[in-house]
Short mmCIF file of the C-alpha atoms (twelve columns), coordinates in Angstrom:
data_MODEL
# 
_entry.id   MODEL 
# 
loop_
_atom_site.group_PDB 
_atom_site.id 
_atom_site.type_symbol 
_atom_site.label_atom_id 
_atom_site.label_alt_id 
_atom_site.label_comp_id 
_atom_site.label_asym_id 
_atom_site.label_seq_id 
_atom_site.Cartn_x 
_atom_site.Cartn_y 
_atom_site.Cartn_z 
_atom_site.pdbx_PDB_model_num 
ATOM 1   C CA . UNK A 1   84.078 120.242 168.672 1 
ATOM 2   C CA . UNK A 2   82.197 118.487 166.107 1 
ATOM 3   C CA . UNK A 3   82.283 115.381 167.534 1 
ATOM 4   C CA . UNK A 4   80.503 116.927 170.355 1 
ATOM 5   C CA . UNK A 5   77.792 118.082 168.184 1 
ATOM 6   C CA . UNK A 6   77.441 115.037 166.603 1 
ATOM 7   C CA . UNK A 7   76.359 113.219 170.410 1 
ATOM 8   C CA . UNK A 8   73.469 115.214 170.761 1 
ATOM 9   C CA . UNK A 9   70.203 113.618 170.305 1 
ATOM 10  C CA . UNK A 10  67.632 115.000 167.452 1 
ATOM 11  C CA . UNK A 11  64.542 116.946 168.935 1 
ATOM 12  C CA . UNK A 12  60.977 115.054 168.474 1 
ATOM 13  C CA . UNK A 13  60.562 116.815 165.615 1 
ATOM 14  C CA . UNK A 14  64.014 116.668 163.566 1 
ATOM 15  C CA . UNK A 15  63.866 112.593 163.914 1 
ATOM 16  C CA . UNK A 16  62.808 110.806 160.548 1 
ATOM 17  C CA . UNK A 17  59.159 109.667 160.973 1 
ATOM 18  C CA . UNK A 18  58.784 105.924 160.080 1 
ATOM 19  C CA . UNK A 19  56.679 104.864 157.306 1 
ATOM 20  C CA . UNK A 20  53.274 103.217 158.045 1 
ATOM 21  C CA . UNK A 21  53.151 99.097  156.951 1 
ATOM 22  C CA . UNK A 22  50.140 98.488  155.518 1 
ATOM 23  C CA . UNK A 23  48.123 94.735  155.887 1 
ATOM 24  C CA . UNK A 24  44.441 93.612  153.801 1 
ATOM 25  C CA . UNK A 25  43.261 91.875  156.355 1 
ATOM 26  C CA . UNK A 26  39.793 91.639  154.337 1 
ATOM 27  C CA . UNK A 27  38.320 92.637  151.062 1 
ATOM 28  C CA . UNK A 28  37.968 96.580  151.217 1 
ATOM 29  C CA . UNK A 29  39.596 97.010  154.284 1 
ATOM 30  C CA . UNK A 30  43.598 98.212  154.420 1 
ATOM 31  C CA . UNK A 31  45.289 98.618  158.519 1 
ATOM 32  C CA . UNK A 32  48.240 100.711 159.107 1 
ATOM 33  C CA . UNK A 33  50.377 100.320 161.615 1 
ATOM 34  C CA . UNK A 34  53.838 103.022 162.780 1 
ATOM 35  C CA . UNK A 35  56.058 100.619 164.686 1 
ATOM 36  C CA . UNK A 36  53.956 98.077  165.812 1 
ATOM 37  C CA . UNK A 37  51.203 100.575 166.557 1 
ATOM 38  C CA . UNK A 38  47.408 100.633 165.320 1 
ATOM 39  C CA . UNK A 39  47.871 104.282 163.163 1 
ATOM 40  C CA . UNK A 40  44.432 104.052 161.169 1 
ATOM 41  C CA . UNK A 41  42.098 102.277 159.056 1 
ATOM 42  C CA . UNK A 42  40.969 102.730 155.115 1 
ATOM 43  C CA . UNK A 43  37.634 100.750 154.096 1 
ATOM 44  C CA . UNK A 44  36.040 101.087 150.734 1 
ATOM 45  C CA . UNK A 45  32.337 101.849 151.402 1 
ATOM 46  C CA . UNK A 46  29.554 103.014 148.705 1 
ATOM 47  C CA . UNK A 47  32.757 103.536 145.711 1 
ATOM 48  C CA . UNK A 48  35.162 105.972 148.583 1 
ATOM 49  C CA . UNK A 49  37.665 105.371 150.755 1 
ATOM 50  C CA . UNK A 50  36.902 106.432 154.314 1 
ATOM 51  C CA . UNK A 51  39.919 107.111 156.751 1 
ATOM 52  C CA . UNK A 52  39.601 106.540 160.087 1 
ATOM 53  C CA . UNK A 53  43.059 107.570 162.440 1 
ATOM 54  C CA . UNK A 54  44.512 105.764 165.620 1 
ATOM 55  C CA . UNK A 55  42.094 106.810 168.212 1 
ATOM 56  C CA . UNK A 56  38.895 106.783 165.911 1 
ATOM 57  C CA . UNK A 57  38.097 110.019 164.270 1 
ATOM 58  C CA . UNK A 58  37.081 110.370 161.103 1 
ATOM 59  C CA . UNK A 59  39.734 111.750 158.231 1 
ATOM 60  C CA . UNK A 60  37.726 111.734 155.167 1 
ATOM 61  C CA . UNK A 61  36.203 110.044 152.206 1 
ATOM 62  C CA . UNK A 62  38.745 109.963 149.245 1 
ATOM 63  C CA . UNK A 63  37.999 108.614 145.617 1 
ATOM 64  C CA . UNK A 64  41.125 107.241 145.199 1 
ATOM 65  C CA . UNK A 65  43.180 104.453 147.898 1 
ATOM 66  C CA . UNK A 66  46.824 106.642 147.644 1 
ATOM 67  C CA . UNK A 67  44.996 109.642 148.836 1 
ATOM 68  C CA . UNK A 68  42.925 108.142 151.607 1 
ATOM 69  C CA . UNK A 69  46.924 106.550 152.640 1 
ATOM 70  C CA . UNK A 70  48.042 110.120 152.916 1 
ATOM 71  C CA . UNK A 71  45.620 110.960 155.051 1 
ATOM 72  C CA . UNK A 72  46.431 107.954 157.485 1 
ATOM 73  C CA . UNK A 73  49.514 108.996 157.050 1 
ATOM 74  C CA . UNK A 74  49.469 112.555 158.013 1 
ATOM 75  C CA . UNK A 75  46.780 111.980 160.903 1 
ATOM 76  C CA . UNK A 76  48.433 109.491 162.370 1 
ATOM 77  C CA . UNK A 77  52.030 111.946 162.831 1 
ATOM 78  C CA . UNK A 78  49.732 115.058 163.767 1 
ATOM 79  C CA . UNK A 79  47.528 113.341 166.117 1 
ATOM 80  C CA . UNK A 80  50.086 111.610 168.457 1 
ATOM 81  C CA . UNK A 81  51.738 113.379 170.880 1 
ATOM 82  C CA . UNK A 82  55.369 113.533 172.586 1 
ATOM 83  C CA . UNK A 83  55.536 111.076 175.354 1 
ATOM 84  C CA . UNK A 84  56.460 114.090 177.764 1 
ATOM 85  C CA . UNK A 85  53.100 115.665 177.424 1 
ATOM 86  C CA . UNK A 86  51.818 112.258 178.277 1 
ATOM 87  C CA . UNK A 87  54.206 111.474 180.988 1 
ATOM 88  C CA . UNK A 88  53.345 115.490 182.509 1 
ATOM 89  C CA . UNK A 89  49.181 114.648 182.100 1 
ATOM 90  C CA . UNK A 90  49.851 111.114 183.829 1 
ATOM 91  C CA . UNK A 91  51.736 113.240 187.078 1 
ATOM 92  C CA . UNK A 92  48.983 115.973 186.957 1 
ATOM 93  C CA . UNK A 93  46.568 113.164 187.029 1 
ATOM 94  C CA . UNK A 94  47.838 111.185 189.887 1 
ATOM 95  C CA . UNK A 95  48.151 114.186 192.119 1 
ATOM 96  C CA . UNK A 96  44.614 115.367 191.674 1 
ATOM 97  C CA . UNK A 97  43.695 112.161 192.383 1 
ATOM 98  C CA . UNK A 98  45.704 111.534 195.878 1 
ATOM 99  C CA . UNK A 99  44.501 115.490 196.884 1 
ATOM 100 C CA . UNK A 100 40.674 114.422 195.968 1 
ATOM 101 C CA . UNK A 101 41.370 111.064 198.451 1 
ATOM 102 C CA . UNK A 102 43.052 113.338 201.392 1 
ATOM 103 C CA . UNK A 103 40.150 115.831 200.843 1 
ATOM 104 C CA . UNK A 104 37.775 113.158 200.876 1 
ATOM 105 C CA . UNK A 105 39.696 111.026 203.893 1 
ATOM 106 C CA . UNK A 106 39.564 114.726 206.086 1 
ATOM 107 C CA . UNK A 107 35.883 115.158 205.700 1 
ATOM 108 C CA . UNK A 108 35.212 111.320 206.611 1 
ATOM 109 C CA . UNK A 109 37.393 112.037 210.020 1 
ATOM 110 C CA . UNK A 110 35.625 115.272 210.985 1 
# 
């Protein structure tokens, strides 16, 4: 029976989260990546660190580089969501889309 339990697969949130790999691709200026995927910027502007996430938003100014990590870091496993929801918003999306060209394709015949 154990050997059963051992087959199933962890839920999304039970699996370890990867660690971000951090390049200096300039002076002031640190990239993160979560397997092989933009997760956020750092740059050191006017003596902070400002945080930026994957998709652009703003995570803070920090006054120290390990902090402003963290909150790459953290963003970047709040902010990204299961690939069900996505695969769910990409169906709900297509069928609006083919009922908004019948709808339209009716009122062209009439």
């Amino acid at each position: 029976m154990v050997a059963l339990l051992e087959n199933i697969p962890l839920s999304v949130s039970e699996r370890k989260a990867t660690t971000l790999t951090w390049s200096e691709p300039e002076t002031k200026l640190w990239v993160a990546s979560r397997d092989g995927e933009y997760a956020g910027m750092i740059e050191y502007l006017a003596g902070h660190f400002v945080a930026t996430g994957a998709t652009g938003h703003d995570l803070g100014s920090y006054s120290s580089l390990d902090s402003a990590m963290a909150s790459v870091d953290l963003g970047a496993s709040r902010r990204r969501l299961p690939e069900g929801v996505l695969s769910n918003v990409a169906i709900v999306s297509a069928v609006v889309a083919l009922s908004l060209a019948g709808m339209s394709l009716s009122m062209i015949a009439a």
